[in-house]
C-alpha positions as CSV (number, residue, x, y, z in Angstrom):
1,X,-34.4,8.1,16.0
2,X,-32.1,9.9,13.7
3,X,-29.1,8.0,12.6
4,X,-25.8,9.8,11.5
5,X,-23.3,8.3,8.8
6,X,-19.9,8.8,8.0
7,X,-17.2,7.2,6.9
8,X,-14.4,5.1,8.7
9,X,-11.7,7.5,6.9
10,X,-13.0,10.8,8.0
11,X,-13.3,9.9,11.7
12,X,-9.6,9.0,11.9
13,X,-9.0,11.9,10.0
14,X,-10.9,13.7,13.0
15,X,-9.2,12.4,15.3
16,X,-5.7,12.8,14.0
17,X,-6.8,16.4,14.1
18,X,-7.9,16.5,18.0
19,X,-4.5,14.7,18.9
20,X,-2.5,17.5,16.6
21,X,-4.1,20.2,18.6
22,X,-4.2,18.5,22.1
23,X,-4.4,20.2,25.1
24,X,-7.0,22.5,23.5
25,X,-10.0,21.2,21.8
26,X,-10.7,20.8,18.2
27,X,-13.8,22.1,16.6
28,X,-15.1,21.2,12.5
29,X,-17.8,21.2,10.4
30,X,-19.6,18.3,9.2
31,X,-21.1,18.7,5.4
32,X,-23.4,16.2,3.6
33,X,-27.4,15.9,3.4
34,X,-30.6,15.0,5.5
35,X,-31.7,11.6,3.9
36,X,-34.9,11.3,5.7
37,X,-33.8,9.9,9.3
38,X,-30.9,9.6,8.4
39,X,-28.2,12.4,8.1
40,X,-24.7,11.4,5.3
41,X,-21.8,13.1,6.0
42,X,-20.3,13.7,2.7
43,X,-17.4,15.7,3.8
44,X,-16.2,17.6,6.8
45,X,-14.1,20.9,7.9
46,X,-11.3,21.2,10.6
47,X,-11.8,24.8,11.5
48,X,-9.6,26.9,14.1
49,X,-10.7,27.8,17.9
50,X,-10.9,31.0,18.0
51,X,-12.3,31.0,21.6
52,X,-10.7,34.0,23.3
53,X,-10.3,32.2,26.4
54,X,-8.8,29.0,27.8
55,X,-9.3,26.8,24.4
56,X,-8.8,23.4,26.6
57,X,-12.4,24.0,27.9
58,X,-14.1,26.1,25.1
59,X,-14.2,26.3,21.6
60,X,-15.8,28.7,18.9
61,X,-15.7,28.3,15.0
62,X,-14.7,31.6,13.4
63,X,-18.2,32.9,11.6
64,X,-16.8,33.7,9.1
65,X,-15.1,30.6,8.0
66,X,-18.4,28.8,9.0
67,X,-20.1,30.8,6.0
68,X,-17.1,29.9,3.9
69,X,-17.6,26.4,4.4
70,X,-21.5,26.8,4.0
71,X,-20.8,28.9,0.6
72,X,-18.8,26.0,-0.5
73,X,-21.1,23.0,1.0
74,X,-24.1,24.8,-1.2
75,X,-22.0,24.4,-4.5
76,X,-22.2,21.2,-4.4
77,X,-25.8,20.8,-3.3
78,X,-24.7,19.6,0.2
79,X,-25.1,21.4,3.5
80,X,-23.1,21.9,6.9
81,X,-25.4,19.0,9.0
82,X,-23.4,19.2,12.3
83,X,-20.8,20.1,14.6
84,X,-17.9,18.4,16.1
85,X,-15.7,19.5,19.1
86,X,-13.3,17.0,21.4
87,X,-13.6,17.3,25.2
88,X,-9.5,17.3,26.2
89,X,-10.8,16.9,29.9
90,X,-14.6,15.5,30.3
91,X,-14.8,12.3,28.9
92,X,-16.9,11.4,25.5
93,X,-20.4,12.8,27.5
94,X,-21.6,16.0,26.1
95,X,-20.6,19.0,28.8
96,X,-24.3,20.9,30.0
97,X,-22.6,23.4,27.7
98,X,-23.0,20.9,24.8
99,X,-26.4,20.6,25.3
């Protein structure tokens, strides 16, 4: 099974961000490397919801700020290794939109 770390610090600092945009949901970019099962989150990005629609329900990362934050994860020999997004209405289960 492939196991995800990251630190203490940068999940509070994730979740200050979901409460600072609450009622719509927050959306980032996780950077760090693939350690064999294991992924390391080195670093991560708060980006904006650009979702043209109701952003409580819906989110969408700007594409070009993804590549930004890929350009920037490469210089440093790290890569973007996951998403994150906060459900303001479903509970912590991922949506059949998630999946």
């Amino acid at each position: 099974m492939l196991k995800i770390e990251i630190r203490k610090e940068h999940l509070e600092e994730i979740i200050k961000h979901c409460s600072e945009v609450y009622p719509e949901e927050c959306c980032g970019l996780l950077v760090g490397k693939r350690c064999g099962e294991k992924i390391v989150v080195e670093d991560f990005k708060s980006t904006a919801n650009v979702f043209e629609g109701d952003r409580r329900f819906r989110y969408t990362i700007d594409p070009k700020e993804y590549l930004e934050v890929d350009r920037i994860a490469s210089e440093k020999g790290l890569e973007i290794v996951g998403a994150f997004h906060s459900h303001t209405f479903y509970g912590v289960n991922p949506s059949l939109k998630d999946l």
